[in-house]
N, C-alpha and C positions, 0 to 999 in steps of 0.2 A: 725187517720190512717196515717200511712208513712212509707218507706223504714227504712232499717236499717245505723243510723248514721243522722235522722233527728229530731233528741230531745226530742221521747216518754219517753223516761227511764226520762230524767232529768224532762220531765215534770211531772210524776208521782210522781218521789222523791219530788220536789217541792211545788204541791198541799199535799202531804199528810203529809211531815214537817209541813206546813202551819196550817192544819185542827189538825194533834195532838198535837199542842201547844195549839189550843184553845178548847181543850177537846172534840173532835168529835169524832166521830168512823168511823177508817178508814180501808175496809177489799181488802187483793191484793192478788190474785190466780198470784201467781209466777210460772208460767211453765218454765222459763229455772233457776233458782234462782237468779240472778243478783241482782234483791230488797233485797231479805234475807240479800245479803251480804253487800248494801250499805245503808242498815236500818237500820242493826241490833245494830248500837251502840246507838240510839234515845233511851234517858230516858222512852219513852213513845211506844217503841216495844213490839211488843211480835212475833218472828219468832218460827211457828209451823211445826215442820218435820214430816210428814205424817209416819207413820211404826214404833216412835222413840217416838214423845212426841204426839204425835195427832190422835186418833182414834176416826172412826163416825161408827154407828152402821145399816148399809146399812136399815135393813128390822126396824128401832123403830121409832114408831109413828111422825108422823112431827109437830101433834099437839097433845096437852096432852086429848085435849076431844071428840077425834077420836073414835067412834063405834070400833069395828071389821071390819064390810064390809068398811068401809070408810078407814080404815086401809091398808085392800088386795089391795081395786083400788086407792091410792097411792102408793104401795109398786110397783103394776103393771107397772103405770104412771112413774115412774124411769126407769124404768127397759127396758120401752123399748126405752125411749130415750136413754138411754146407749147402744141398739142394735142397734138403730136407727143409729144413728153417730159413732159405732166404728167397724161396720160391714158393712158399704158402704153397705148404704139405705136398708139393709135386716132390719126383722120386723118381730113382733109376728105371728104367724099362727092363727083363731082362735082355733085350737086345742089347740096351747101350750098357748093360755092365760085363754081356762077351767081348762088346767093342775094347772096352775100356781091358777088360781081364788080356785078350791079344794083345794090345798095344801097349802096356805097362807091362809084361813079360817080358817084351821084344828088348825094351828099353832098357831095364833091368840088365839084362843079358848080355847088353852090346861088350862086344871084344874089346880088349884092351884098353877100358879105362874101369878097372875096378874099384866099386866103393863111390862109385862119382854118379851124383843125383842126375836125374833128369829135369828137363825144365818145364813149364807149362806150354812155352811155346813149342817143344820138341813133342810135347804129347799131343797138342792138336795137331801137328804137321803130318802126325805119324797117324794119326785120326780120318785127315782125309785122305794118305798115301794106303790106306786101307780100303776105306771107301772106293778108291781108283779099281782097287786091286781085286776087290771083293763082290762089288755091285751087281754081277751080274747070275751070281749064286748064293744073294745073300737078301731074303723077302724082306722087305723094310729096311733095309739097310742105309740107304741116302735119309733117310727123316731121318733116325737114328738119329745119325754119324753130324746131320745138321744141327739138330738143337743138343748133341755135345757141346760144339763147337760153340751156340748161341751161346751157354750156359756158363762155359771156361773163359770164351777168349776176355771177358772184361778182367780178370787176374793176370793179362799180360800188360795192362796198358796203366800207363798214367804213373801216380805212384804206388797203387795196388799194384801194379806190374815189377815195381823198383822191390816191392817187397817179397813177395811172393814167387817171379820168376827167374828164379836163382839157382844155380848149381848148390852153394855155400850160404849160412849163414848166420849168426848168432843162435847156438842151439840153449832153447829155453833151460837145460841142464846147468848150464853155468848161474841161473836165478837161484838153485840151491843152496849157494854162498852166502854167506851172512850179507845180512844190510835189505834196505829194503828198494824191492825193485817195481818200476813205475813204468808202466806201458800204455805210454800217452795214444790211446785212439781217437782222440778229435783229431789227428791230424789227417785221417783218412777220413775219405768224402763221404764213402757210402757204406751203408750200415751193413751190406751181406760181404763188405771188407773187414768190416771191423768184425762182425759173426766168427768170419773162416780165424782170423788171427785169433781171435781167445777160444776158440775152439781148438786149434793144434798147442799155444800153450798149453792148454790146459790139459791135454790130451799127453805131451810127452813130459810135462810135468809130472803126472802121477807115472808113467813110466820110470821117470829116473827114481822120484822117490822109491819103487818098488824094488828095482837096482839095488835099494843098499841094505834093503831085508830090516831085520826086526830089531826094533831101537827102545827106549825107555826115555828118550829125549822128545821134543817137540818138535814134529816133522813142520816145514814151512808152511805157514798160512797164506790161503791166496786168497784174493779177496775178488771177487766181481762185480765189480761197478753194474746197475743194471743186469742181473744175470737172466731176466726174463726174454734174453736175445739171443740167449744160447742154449735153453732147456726154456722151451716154450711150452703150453699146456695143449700139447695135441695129441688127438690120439689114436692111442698103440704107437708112439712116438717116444722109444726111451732114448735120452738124452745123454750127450757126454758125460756131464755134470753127476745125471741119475745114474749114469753105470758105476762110476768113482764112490757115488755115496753106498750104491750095493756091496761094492768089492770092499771098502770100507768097514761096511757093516760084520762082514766076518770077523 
């Protein structure tokens, strides 16, 4: 931690020169892009432009041997950190996380395409095809099922749409490889884009790592440019970040 002009940036560039000469895996959530651009010439780069070369599939499994309902309450467990922190401290209703636990079941479940994510535009469609179907046995249900809808549809549009509403897409799993990996977020406009992106790296990062069980090597360092955007100080608010550093802790 330190003001601006007390030698994070160099010490960042520093250790992760260091770390990918010697074949480690180094991953850096660049929110203003400054690293992209003073890395990017390292034999051992790889700078990812979120909307451009790098797409993650919001709602596809984070583990490959995930049930269905294990499926919905992680897709849940995103989703409302992402409201949690980019809605200043607002939070699922339980109405909208039955809406939400129905509708991502359904999805989950569909016939004949096993193993194939759904997309955010499939979940709000299935959102208000709910709402249709429901409304008239369901108290609150239209405000609900609206400010889902208020809350998601901006992760269909634009190039937060290009990145996020994806069947498929670069799973941050393959950042485990040596070299150091750079995930340019200036290229995204708005900061509860940039929030959701380093909050699912980061989130199935420490799942892969835990995948490979117990090592005497140097598991990958990831670095978070600004991490006060994704483990904020609120409270009774634990954070991605703070659950990683618990589980850690053992």
């Amino acid at each position: 931690m330190g003001k601006s002009g007390t030698g994070k940036s160099h010490d960042i560039a520093l250790i992760s020169k260091q770390l990918g000469e010697k074949h480690y895996s180094v991953v850096i959530l660049d929110w203003t892009g400054e690293h992209s651009e003073s890395l990017a010439g390292l034999p051992y780069a790889h700078v990812l432009r979120p909307g451009k070369d790098f797409r993650l599939s919001l709602l596809s499994r984070e583990e490959a041997d995930m049930d269905n309902d294990e499926a919905v309450l992680a897709a849940i467990d995103t989703l409302s950190h992402y409201v949690r922190v980019s809605f200043e401290e607002d939070r699922f209703t339980p109405s909208q996380r039955n809406i939400l636990k129905d509708v991502l079941r359904a999805l989950y479940a569909r016939a004949g395409q096993p193993g194939q994510a759904p997309t955010v535009s499939e979940l709000l469609s299935k959102v208000q095809e709910y709402e249709g179907a429901q409304k008239r046995t369901y108290q609150g249900l239209l405000e609900s099922s609206a400010s889902l809808v208020a809350r998601l549809s901006p992760l269909t549009v634009g190039r937060t749409g290009a990145v996020f509403d994806a069947q498929e897409g670069v799973e941050p799993a393959d950042m485990l490889k040596p070299g150091v990996w750079i995930v340019d977020l200036s290229v995204l406009r708005y900061d509860q884009a940039k929030n959701l992106l380093s909050q699912l790296i980061v989130k199935r990062l420490f799942h892969g790592v835990r995948s490979l069980g117990i090592t005497d090597q140097l598991r990958p360092l990831v670095i978070v440019d600004g991490a006060h955007n994704i483990a904020p100080d609120m409270p009774r608010y634990v954070s991605i970040p703070d659950k990683i550093a618990m589980e850690n802790r053992k």
